[in-house]
Each structure stands twice: as structure tokens, then as C-alpha cells.
C-alpha positions as CSV (number, residue, x, y, z in Angstrom):
1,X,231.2,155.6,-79.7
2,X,229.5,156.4,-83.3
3,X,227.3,153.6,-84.8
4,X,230.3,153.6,-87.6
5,X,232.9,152.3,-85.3
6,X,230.5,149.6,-84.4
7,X,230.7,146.2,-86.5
8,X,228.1,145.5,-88.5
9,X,228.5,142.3,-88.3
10,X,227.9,141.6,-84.8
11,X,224.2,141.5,-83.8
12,X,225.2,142.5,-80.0
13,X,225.7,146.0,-81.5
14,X,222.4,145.9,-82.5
15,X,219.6,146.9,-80.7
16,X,215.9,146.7,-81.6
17,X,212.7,148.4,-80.7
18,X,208.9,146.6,-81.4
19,X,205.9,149.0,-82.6
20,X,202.7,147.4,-82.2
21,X,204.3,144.9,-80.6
22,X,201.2,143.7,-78.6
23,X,201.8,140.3,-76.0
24,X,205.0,139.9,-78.4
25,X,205.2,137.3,-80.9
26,X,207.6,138.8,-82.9
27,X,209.5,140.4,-80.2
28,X,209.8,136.9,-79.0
29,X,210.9,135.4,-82.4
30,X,214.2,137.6,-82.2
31,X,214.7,136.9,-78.6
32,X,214.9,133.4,-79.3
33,X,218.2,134.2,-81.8
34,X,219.6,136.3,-79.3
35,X,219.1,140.2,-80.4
36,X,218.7,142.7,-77.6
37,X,215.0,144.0,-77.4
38,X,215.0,147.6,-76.1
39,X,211.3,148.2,-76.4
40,X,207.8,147.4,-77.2
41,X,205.8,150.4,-77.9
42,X,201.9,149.5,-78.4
43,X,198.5,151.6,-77.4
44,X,197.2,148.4,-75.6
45,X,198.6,148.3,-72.2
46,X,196.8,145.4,-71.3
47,X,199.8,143.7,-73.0
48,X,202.3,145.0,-71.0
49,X,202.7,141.9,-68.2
50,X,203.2,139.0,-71.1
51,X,205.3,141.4,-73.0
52,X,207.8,142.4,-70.1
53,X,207.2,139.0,-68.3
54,X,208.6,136.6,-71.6
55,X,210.6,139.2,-73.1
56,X,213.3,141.1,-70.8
57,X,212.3,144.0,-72.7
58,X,210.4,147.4,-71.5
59,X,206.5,148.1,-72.6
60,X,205.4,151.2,-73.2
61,X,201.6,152.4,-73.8
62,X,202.0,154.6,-76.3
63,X,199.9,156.3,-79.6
64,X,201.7,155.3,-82.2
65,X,200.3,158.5,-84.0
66,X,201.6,160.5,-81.4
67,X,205.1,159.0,-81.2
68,X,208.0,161.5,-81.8
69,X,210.9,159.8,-83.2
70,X,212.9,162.0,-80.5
71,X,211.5,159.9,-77.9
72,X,211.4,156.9,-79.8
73,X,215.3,157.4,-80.1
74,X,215.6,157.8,-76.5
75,X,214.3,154.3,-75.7
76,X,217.1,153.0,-77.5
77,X,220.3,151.8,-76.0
78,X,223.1,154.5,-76.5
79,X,226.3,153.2,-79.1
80,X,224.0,151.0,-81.1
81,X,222.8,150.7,-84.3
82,X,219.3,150.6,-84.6
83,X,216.8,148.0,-86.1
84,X,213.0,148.8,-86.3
85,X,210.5,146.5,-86.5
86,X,206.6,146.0,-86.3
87,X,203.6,144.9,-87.2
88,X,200.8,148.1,-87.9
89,X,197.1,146.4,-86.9
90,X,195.7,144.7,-89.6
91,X,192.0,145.3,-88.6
92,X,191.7,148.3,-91.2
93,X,192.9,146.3,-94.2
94,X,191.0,143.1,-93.1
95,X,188.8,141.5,-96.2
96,X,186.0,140.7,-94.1
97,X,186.1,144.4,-92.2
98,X,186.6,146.4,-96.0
99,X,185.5,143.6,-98.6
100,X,183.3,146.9,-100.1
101,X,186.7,149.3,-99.6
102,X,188.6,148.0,-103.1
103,X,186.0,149.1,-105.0
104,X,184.9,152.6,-103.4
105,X,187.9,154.7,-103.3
106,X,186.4,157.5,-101.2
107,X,185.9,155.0,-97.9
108,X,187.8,156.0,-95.4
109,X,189.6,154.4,-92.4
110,X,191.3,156.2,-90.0
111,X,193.2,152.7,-88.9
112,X,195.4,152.9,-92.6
113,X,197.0,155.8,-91.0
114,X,198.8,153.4,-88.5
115,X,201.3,152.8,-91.9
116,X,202.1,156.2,-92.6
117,X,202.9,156.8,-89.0
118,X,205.4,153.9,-88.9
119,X,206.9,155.5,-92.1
120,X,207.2,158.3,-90.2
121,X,208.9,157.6,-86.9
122,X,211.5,155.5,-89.8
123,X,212.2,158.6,-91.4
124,X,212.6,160.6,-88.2
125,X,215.2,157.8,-86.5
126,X,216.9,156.6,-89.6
127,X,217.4,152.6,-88.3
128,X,219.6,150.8,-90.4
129,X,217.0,147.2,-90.3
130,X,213.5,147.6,-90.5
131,X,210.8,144.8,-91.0
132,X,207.3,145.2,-91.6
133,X,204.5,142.4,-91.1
134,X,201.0,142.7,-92.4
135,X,197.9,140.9,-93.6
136,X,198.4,139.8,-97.6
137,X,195.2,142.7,-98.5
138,X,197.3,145.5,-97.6
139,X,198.9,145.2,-101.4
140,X,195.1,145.3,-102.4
141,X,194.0,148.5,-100.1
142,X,193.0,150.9,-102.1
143,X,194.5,149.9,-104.9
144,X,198.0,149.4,-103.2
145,X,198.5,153.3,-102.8
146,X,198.9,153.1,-98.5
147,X,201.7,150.1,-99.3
148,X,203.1,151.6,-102.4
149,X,203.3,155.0,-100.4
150,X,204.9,153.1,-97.6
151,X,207.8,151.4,-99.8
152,X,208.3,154.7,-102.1
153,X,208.9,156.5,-98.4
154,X,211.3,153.9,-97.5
155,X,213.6,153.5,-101.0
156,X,214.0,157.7,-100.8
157,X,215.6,157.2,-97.4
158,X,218.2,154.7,-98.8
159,X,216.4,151.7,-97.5
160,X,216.5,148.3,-100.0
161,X,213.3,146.9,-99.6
162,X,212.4,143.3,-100.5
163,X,208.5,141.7,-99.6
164,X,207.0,138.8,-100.3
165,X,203.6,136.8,-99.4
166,X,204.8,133.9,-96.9
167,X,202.4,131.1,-94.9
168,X,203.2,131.2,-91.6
169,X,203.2,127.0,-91.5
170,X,205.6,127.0,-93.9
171,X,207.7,128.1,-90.7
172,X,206.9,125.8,-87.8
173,X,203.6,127.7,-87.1
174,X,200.6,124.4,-86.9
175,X,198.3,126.7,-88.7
176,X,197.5,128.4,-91.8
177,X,198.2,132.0,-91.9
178,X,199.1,134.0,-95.1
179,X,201.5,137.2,-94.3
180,X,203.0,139.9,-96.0
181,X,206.2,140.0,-94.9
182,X,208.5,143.5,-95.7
183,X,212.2,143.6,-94.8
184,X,214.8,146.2,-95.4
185,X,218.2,147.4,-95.3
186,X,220.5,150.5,-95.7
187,X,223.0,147.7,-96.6
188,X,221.2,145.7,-99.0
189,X,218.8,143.6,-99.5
190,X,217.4,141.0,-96.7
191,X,216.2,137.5,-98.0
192,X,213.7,135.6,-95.9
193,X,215.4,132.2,-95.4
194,X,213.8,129.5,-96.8
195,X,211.1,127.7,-95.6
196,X,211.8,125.5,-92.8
197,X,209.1,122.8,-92.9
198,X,208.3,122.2,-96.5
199,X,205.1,120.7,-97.9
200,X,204.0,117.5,-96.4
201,X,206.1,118.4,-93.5
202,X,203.7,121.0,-91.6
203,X,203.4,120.7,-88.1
204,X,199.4,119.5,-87.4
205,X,197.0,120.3,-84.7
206,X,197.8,117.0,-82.9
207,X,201.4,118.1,-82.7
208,X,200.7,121.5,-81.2
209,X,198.2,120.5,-78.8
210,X,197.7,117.1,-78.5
211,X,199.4,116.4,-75.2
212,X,197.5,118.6,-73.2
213,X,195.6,117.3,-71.1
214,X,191.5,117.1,-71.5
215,X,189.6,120.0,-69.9
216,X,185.9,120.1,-69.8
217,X,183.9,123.9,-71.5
218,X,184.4,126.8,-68.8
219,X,186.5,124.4,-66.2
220,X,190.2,125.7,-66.3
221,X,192.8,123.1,-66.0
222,X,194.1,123.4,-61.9
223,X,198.0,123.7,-63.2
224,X,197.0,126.1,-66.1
225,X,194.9,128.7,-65.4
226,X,194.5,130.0,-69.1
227,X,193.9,126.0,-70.4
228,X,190.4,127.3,-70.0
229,X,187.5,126.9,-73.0
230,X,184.4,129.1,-72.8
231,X,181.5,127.8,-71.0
232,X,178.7,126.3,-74.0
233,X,175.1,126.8,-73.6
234,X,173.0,123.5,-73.9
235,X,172.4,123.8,-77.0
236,X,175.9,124.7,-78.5
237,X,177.3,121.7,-76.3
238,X,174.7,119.7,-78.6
239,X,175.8,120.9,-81.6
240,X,179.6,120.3,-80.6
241,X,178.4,116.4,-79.7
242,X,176.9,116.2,-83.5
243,X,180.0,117.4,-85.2
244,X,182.4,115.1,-86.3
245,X,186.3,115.6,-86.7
246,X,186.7,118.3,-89.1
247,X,182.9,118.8,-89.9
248,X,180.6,121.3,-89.4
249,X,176.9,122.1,-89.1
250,X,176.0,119.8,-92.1
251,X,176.8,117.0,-89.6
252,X,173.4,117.9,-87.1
253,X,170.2,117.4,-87.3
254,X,168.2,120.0,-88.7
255,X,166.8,121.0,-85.4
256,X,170.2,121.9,-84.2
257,X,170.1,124.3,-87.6
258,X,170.4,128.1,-86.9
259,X,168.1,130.5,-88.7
260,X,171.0,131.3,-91.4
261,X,171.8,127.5,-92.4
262,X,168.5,127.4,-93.7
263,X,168.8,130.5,-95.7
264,X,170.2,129.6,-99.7
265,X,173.0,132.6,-98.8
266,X,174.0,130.1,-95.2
267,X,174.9,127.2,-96.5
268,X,178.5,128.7,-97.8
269,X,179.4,129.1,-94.0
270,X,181.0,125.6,-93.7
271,X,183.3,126.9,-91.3
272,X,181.6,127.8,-88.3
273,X,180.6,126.0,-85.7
274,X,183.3,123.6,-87.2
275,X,185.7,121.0,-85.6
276,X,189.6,121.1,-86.0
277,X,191.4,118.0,-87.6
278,X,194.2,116.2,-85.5
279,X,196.6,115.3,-88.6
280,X,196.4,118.8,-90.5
281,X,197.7,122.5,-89.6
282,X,195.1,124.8,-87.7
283,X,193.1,127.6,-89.6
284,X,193.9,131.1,-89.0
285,X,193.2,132.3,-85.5
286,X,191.7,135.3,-84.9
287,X,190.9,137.5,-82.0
288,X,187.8,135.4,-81.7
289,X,189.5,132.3,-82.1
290,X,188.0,130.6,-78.7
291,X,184.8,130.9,-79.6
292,X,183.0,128.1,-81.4
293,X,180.6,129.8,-83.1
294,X,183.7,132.4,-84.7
295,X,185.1,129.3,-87.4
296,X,186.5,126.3,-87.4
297,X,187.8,126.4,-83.8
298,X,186.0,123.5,-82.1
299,X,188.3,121.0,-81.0
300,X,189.1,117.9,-82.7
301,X,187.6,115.4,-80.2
302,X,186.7,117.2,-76.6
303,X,183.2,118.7,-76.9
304,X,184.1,122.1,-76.7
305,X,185.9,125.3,-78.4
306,X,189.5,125.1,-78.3
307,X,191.0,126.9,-74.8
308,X,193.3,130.2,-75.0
309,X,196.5,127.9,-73.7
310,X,195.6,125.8,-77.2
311,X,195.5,128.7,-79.5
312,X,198.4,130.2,-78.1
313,X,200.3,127.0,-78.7
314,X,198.7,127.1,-82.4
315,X,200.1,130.4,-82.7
316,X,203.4,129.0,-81.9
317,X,203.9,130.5,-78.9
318,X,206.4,128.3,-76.3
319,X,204.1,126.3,-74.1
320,X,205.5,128.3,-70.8
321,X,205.0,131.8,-72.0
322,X,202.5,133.5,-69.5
323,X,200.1,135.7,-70.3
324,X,198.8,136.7,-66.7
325,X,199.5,136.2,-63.4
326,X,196.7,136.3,-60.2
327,X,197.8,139.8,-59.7
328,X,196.9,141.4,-63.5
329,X,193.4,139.8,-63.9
330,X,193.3,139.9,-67.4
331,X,189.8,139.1,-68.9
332,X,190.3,135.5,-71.0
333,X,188.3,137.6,-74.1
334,X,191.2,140.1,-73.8
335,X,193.5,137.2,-73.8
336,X,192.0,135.7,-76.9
337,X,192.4,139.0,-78.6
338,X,195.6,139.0,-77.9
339,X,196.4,135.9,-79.0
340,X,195.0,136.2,-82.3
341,X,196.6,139.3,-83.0
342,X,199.9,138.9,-82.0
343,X,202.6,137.7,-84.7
344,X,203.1,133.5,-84.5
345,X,206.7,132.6,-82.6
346,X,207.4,131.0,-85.9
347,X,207.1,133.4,-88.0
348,X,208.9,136.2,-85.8
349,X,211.8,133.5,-85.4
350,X,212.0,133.4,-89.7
351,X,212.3,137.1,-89.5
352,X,214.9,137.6,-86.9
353,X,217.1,134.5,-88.5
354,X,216.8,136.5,-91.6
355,X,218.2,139.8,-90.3
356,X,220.5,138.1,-88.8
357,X,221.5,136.3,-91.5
358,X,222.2,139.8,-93.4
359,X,224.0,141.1,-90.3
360,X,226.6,138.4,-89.9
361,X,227.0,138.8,-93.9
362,X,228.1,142.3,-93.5
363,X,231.9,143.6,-93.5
């Protein structure tokens, strides 16, 4: 059966592949509104067991750089019509990793090319839905030519491309995380639905995590093996006991001080060391989001950072999705890492509402 005999209409004659799909956020997001996931495809493969375990979907260690969209095409379902989807690593267009790159065109990073290979493996397997999620500074890289190059690609291949700057709490995600999100269609155009949880409205810290019950730094929880906070020395567990809800390293006594807070150029670093706030959405987590010396991830009472089952649960992820098993032996630093680089739950489940949206609006 040709893809044209299949309604378009119908997401169960879709089927979807993941690139850079890492422990599978936004996998997740569109198995939660029922689309068939064929494949994740990321270089990691230490993200294979949460991706296959929560997903009912293959993982396959790849190079995206290396990808042929002949094999990509093969790891479809047969007699479907194809959506594409992923999220290229956002390291290389990162402020803090290239805050000198706007301004010297001739820096190079060979990461950027992660873009140009997604365009690629589009143009060589022609998907009728594609979505692309990225960090906000990718319009800014180099003057927006590696996005600009990106959508131009696209638009010659038929595709109507819409994009727009969204915050991921503005989706039921308890934290604050600005993404660019790019969606696209050889039917027409895709609209992000509107936000779900409007201003005022936002899910908070003590929402996401405030049940769980109270572990002590480096002691996992016996029924949860990852509701686990890093170990603090003596003196960060000091430092933790001086800071109030929501402060910071202003709140200690100067002995508690490090080297840079007494520096003219440390004391704009109000985030570090810093304790969450129960009533108001998380910040941003990152790949070093359980560590309390990394921002703002201290939690908002208990004298320690927060634990990988919390910022999972920040990152919206459902509060039984596994991440390892006794078997795998995944480090818990490898965990974070992929915890703060996967796509929030949230977010993924705005993006697959919205395809499906424009799917079920199709004759």
C-alpha cells in the first residue's frame, strides 16, 4: 500500500522515528497521545535501557553524521507515512559554551554540524512531519546562518515551516526553560497549541516534588534507587544549613565565602550554591543539575542538592519512568546528564498534541 492510499488523517498511519532522542523526553511526549514510535537513533548508548524500557520503541547507537537516510528509511514501519522528529545537542550553540562565538565569525564548532546533518537525512527520506527542538541561541549562532540554512533547506523541499520561542512551564513543565520550537509540514502549516497553564497557573517546585519523601545527601531512598542526592563535604553541608529558602551564598557567613564571592567580578553569581523555592517553577536543569555548587539546585528545605528522581520529576518526566535497573549500572553523573538534556515530558506532549492536531485536520 503507497503512503497516498493512506489517510492522512489518521495518526495510526503514521509512524515516527527520534534523532537525538537521548533517555526520551520527547519520544515520551508523543507516546503519551498515542503515535507509534519506530525508533530512537542517538550516539549515546548509555540511553538505550530508559529509552526502550518507557518507550516500546527500538534504540539504536548511531552517528548521526554517519546516518544514511537509506537506513534511516529502513527502520521505519513499511505503508506509513513518515514523521521526523528531534532535538540536535544544544551544547554547541550554548551561551555560556560560545558567549565569545556571536562576535568572531571564524570560531568554529564542529557540534553546529549536528543541524546540517538532520537537514540532510530530511532531504534524503522526504517525511511528510518534522519537528525540530533547540536552545533559543541557535537563531543567534553565527548570526542565524546554521538556522537560516536549516529552514531555507526545508522550504525548498516543500516543507511549511512555522517556529517560535516557547517556555517550557507554560506547558505543565515546574521549571523554567526557554525553547525554540520548529514544526513543519508538506501539508501546511503546524500551530503549537496554546499554552496549557497560563501565567499564575505554573506548576511550582512543591508540586513536582514535594511528596517525596525526605532523603538524607549520598543515602538513596530504599524503594527508589535513583532518589539519591550527592554526598556534601562538611563544608558544603555547612553552607547548605546557612542558606535560606531561595537564597544563596549572601545568606553565610563570610567564612563559608569561596575565594570568587570575594572577588568584585563574584558577587553576580547569586545563583550558585542557591536553594530552590517551594511555591515557584524550578530553574533550568542542566546536565549538572544535582550538584549544588552548578546553580540554584539546592533543595528548598532538606540540607542537600536536589536528587536525580527530583530533577527528573522537574523535567516532567512521569514519576515511574526508570532510568536503570540493577543489571545496567548506570553511573548517577551519567544519569544527571541525561536528565538535563533530555526534552521535558511537557513540552514533548505540546509538540505531539500539535502534530496531531494538524493530522486529524487533514482530508
Amino acid at each position: 500500500m503507497s503512503q497516498k492510499k493512506l489517510k492522512k488523517n489518521n495518526i495510526n498511519n503514521y509512524s515516527l522515528i527520534d534523532l537525538f532522542c537521548g533517555i526520551g523526553g520527547l519520544t515520551h511526549g508523543f507516546v503519551k497521545e498515542n503515535f507509534k514510535i519506530d525508533a530512537g537513533i542517538d550516539f549515546d548508548s548509555t540511553c538505550k535501557f530508559a529509552f526502550e524500557k518507557n518507550n516500546n520503541a527500538s534504540f539504536y547507537s548511531d552517528d548521526v553524521t554517519l546516518l544514511k537516510g537509506d537506513d534511516l528509511l529502513k527502520r521505519y514501519r513499511k505503508n506509513t507515512r513518515k514523521i521526523l522528529v528531534g532535538c540536535a545537542p544544544c551544547q554547541p550553540f550554548s551561551l555560556q559554551k560560545n558567549k565569545n562565538l556571536y562576535k568572531d565569525s571564524s570560531s568554529e564548532d564542529s557540534k553546529w554540524k549536528l543541524l546540517y546533518s538532520f537537514a540532510d537525512l530530511i532531504e534524503q527520506t522526504d517525511p511528510e512531519i518534522i519537528s525540530m527542538e533547540n536552545v533559543p541561541q541557535l537563531l543567534k549562532f553565527k548570526e542565524g546562518k546554521v538556522f537560516n540554512d536549516f529552514v531555507e533547506r526545508l522550504e525548498k523541499k516543500g516543507y511549511k515551516l512555522s517556529y517560535s520561542i516557547v517556555n517550557a512551564q507554560d506547558y505543565g513543565v515546574p521549571q523554567r526553560r526557554k525553547r525554540l520550537v520548529l514544526l513543519g509540514s508538506k501539508h501546511g502549516f503546524i500551530n503549537l497549541i496554546e499554552k496549557t497553564t497560563p501565567k499564575g497557573h505554573h506548576l511550582s517546585v512543591r508540586d513536582a516534588i514535594g511528596h517525596l519523601p525526605p532523603v538524607e545527601d549520598g543515602i538513596a531512598h530504599p524503594s527508589d534507587s535513583i532518589h539519591i542526592a550527592r554526598k556534601l563535604t562538611d563544608l558544603n553541608k555547612k553552607r547548605i544549613q546557612a542558606s535560606v529558602e531561595g537564597g544563596f551564598w549572601r545568606n553565610w557567613d563570610e567564612s563559608l565565602w569561596l575565594e570568587c564571592h570575594k572577588k568584585e567580578s563574584g558577587k553576580a553569581f547569586g545563583s550558585v550554591y542557591g536553594r530552590m523555592k517551594w511555591d515557584e517553577v524550578a530553574p533550568t536543569m542542566t546536565t549538572c543539575c544535582t550538584g549544588l555548587s552548578n546553580g540554584r539546585f539546592g533543595h528548598p528545605e532538606q540540607d542537600r542538592a536536589i536528587t536525580l528522581r527530583e530533577a527528573a520529576l522537574l523535567q516532567s518526566f512521569p514519576i515511574n519512568y526508570q532510568f536503570t535497573d540493577s543489571s545496567s549500572k548506570i553511573p548517577t553523573q551519567t544519569i544527571a546528564r541525561q536528565i538535563g538534556n533530555a526534552v521535558p515530558v511537557g513540552l514533548g506532549i505540546a509538540i505531539a498534541k500539535s502534530i496531531k492536531n494538524h493530522i486529524e485536520s487533514l482530508e
